[in-house]
C-alpha positions as a Markdown table, in Angstrom:
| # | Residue | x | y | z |
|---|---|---|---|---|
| 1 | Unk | 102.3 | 87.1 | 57.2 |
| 2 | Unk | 103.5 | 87.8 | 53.7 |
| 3 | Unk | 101.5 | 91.4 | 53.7 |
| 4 | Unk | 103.2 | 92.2 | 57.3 |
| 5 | Unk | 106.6 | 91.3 | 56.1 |
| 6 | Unk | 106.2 | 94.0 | 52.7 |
| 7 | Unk | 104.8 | 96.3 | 54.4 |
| 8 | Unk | 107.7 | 96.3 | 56.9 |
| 9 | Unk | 110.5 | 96.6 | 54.5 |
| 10 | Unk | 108.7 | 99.1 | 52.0 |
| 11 | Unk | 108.6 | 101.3 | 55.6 |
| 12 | Unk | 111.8 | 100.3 | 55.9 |
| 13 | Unk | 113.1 | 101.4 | 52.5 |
| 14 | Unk | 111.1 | 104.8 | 52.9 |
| 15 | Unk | 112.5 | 105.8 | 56.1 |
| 16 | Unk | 116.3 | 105.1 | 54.7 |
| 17 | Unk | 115.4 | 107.0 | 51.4 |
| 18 | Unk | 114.3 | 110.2 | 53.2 |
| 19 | Unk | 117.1 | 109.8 | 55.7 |
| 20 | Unk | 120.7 | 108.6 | 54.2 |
| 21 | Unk | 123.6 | 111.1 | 55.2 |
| 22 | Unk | 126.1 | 110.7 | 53.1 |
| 23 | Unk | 127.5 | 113.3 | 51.0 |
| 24 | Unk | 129.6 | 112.6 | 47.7 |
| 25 | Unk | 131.3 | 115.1 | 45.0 |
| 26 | Unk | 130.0 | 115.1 | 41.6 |
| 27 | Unk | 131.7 | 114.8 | 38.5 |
| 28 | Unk | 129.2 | 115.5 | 36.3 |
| 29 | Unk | 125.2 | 116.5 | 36.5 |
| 30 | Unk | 124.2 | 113.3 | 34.6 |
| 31 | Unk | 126.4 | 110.8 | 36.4 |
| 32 | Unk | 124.5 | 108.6 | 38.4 |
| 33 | Unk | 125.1 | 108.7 | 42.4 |
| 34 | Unk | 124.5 | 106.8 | 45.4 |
| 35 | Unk | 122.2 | 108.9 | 46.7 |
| 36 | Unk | 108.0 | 122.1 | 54.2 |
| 37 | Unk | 107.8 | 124.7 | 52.4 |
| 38 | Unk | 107.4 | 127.1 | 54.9 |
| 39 | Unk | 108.2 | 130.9 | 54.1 |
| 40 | Unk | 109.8 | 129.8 | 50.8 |
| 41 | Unk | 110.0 | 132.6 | 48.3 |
| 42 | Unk | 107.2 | 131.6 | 46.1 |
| 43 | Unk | 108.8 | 133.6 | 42.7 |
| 44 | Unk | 111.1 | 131.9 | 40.5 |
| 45 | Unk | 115.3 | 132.5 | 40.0 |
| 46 | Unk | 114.1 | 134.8 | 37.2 |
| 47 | Unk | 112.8 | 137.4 | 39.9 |
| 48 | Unk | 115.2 | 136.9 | 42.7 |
| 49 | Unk | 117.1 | 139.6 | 44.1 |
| 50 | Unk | 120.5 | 139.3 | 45.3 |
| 51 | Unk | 120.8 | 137.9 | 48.7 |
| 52 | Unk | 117.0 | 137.8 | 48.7 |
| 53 | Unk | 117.6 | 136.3 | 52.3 |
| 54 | Unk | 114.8 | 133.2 | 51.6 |
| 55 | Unk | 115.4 | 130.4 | 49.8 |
| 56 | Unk | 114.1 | 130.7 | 46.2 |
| 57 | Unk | 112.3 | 128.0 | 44.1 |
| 58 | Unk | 114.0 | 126.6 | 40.7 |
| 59 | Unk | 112.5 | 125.4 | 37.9 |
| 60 | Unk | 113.6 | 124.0 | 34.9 |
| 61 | Unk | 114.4 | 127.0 | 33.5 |
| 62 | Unk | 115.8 | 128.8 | 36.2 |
| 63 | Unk | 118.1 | 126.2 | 37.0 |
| 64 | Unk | 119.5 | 126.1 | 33.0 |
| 65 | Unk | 119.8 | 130.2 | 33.4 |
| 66 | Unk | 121.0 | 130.4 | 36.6 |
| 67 | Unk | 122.8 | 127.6 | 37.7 |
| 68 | Unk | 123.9 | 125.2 | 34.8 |
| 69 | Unk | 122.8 | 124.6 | 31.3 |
| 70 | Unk | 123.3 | 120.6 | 31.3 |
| 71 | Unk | 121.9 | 120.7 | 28.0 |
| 72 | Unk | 124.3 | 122.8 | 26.7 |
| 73 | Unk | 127.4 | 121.8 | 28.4 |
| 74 | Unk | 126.7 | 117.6 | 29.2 |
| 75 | Unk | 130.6 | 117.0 | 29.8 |
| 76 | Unk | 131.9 | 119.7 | 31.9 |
| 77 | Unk | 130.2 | 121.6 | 35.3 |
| 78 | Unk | 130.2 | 125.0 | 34.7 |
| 79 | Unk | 128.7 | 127.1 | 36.8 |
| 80 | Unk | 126.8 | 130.2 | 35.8 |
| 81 | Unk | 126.2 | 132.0 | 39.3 |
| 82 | Unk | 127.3 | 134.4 | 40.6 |
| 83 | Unk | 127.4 | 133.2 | 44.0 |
| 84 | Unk | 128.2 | 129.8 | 45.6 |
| 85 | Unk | 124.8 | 128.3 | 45.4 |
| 86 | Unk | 123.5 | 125.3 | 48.3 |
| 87 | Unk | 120.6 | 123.4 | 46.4 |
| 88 | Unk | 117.7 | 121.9 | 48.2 |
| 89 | Unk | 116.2 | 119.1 | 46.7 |
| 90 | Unk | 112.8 | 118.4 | 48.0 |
| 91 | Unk | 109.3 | 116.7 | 48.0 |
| 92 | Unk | 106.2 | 118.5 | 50.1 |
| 93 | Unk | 105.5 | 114.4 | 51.5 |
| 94 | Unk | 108.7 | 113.9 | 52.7 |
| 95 | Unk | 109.0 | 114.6 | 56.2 |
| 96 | Unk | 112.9 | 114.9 | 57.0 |
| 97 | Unk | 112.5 | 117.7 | 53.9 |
| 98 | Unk | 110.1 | 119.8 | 56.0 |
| 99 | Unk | 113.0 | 119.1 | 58.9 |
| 100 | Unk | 115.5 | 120.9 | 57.3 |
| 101 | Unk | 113.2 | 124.1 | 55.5 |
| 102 | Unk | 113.0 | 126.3 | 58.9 |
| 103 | Unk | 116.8 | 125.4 | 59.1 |
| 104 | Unk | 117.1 | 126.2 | 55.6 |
| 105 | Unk | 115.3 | 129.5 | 55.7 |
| 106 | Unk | 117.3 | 130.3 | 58.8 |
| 107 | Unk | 120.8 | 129.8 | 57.0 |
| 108 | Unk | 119.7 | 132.2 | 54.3 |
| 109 | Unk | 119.2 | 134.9 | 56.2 |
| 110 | Unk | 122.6 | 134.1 | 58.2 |
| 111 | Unk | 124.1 | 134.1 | 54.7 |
| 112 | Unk | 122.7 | 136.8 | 53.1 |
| 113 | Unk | 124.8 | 138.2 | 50.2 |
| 114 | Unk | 127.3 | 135.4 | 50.4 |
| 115 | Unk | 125.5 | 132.5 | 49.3 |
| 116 | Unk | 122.1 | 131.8 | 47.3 |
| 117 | Unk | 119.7 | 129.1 | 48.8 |
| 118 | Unk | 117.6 | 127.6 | 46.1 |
| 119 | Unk | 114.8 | 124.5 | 46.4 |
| 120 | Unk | 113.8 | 122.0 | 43.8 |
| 121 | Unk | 110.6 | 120.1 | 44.0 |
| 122 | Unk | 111.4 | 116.7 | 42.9 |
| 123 | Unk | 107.8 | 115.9 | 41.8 |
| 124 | Unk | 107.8 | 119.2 | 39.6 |
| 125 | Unk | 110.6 | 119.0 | 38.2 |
| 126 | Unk | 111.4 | 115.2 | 37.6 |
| 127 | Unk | 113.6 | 116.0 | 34.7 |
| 128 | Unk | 116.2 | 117.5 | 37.6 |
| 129 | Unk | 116.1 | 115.4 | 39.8 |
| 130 | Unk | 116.9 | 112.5 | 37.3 |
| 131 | Unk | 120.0 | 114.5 | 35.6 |
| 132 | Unk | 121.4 | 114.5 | 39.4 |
| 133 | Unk | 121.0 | 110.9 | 40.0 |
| 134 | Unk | 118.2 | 112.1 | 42.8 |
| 135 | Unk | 117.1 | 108.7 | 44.7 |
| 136 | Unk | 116.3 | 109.3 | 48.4 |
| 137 | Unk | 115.7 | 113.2 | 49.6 |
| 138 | Unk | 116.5 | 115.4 | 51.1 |
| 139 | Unk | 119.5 | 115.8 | 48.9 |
| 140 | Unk | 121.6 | 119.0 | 49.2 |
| 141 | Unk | 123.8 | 120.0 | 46.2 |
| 142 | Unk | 126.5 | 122.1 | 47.4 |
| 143 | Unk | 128.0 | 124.7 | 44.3 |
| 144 | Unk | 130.9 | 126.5 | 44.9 |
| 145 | Unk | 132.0 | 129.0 | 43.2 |
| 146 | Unk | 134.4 | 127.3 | 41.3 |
| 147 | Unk | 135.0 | 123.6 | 41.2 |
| 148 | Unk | 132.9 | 120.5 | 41.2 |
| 149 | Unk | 129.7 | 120.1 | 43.5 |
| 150 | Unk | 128.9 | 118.1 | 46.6 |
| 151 | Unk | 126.2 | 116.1 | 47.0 |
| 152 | Unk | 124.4 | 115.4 | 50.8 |
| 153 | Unk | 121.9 | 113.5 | 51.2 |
| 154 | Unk | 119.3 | 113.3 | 55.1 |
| 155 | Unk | 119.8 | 115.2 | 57.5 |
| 156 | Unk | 120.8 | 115.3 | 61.1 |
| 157 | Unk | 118.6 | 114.1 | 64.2 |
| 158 | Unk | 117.7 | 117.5 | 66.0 |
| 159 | Unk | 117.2 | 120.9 | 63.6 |
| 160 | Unk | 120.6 | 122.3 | 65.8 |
| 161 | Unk | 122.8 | 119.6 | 64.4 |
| 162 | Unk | 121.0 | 119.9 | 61.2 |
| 163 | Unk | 121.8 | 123.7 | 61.4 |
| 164 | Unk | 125.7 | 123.0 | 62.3 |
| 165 | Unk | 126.1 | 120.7 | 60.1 |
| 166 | Unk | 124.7 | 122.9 | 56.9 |
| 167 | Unk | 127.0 | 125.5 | 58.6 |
| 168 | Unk | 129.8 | 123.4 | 58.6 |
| 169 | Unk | 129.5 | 122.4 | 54.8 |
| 170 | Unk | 128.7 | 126.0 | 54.0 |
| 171 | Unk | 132.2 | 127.1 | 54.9 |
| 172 | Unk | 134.4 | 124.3 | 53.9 |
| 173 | Unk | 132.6 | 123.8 | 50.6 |
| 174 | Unk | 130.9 | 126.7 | 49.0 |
| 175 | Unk | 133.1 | 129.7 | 51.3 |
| 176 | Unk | 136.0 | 127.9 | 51.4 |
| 177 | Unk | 136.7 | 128.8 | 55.6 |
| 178 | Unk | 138.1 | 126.0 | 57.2 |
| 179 | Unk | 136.4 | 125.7 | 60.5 |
């Protein structure tokens, strides 16, 4: 009975940590928060192209050159893109993660030239995922242009109310449209 009743929750706690839809501003990349690849450009941020129209894969590396050098700068966001940036923060296992890559993949051709679409494989690159106080994926990071990031984490039910409500966050956070 007692193997039944742990197995139960831990399929409990899984489900709820690849599906919580909450989103929450940042103040800072190392503040703790509540928190597929399909066609996924395979090269790094160091060879993408403007408006590549795929999402592109971050390391590390990329992410300090491209996006923010937390190392650097550990009290203030600063931003080093030069477009608003939606971050996808994934695992290959987790199932709601391979949900929302077609959606993703869709939205970056929609947005081409206006916004990049990066991914982050949490069990690559831990070290990420820890500075952003990553505890149940999919979590979306949402960087406008100027200004502090949004956090999201799950997605919707049905890939169209996944898709509208990427859309949605898209222009209110990282265009700035109101809808």
């Amino acid at each position: 009975m007692k193997k039944i009743f742990v197995s139960i929750t831990a399929a409990a706690l899984l489900t709820l940590s690849c599906s919580n839809g909450s989103a929450s501003s940042l103040e800072s990349p190392g503040q703790d928060s509540p928190s597929e690849n399909t066609a996924v450009v395979a090269k790094t941020g160091d060879d993408e192209l403007k408006g590549s129209g795929k999402p592109v894969m971050l390391t590390k590396q990329d992410f300090l050159e491209k996006v923010m050098n937390y190392e650097e700068n550990q009290t203030e966001w600063v931003y080093k893109g030069e477009l608003p940036a939606l971050i996808d923060f994934y695992a290959d296992w987790c199932g709601p993660c391979r949900q929302a890559a077609p959606v993703l993949e869709e939205l970056a051709k929609e947005y081409e030239g206006r916004i990049h679409i990066y991914k982050v494989d949490t069990e690559k690159e831990k070290e990420l995922a820890s500075v952003f106080g990553i505890q149940s994926i999919p979590a979306f990071l949402f960087v406008p242009q100027k200004g502090k990031p949004t956090m999201s984490n799950g997605i919707a039910q049905t890939p169209e109310e996944t898709k509208v409500m990427f859309k949605k966050m898209i222009d209110e956070i990282l265009l700035g449209e109101a809808i």
